[in-house]
C-alpha positions in Angstrom: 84.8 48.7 235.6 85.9 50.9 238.5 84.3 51.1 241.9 82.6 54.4 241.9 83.2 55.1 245.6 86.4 55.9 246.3 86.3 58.1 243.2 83.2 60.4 243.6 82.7 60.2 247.3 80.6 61.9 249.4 82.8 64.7 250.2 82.8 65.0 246.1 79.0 64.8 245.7 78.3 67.8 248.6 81.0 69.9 246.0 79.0 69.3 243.1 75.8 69.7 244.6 77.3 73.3 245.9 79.0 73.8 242.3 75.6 72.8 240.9 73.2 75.4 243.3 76.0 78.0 242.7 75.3 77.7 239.0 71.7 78.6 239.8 71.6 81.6 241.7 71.9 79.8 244.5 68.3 78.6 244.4 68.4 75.1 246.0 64.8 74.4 245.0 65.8 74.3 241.3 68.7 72.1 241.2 67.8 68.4 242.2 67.0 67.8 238.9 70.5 69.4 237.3 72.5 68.1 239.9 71.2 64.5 239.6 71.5 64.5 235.4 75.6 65.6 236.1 75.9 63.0 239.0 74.3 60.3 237.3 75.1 61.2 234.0 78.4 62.4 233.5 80.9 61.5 235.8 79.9 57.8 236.5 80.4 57.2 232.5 84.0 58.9 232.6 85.0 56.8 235.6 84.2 53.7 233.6 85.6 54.5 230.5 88.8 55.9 231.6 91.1 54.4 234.8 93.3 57.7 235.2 89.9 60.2 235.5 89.4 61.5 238.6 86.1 64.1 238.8 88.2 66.7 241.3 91.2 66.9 238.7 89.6 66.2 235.5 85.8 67.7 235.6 85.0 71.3 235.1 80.8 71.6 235.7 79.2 73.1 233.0 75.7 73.9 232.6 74.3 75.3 229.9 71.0 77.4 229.3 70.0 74.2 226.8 70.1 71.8 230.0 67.8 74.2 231.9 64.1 74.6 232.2 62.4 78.0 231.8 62.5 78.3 235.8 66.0 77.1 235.7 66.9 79.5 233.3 65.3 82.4 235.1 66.7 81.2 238.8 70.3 81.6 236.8 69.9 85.1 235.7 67.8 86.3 238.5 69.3 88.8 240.7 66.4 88.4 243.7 63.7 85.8 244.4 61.2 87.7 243.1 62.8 87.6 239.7 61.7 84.1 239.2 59.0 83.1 237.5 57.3 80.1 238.3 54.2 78.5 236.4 51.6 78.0 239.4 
């Protein structure tokens, strides 16, 4: 198996964590848990599986409303803060 580090480095992980916040309105409160399911999730496995991959050639984020809480969902499509709704 591949070293992970010199293929996701930390330069890598700040662009997917500002891909990943971009996808959500920009709301940084919302997408630890988004960003940490991609990082952990998806691009470890394709480093493994295949020795060419390389996450700032070959991955495209994508995050769908199905991956998203309700607050998620409404950070995405909100247009100010005060178009999110939060359960308190």
């Amino acid at each position: 198996m591949r070293a992970l580090e010199p293929v996701a480095d930390d330069t890598w992980i700040a662009h997917l964590a500002r891909a990943v916040t971009g996808e959500l309105g920009g709301r940084v409160g919302v997408a630890p848990r988004v960003f940490l399911k991609k990082l952990v999730a998806d691009v470890p496995d394709r480093i493994g599986q295949f020795a060419d991959f390389e996450p700032r050639k070959h991955y495209a984020l994508t995050v769908t409303d199905l991956e998203l809480t309700l607050a998620e969902r409404n950070a995405r499509h909100a247009t100010s803060p005060d178009d999110v709704g939060l359960e308190l």
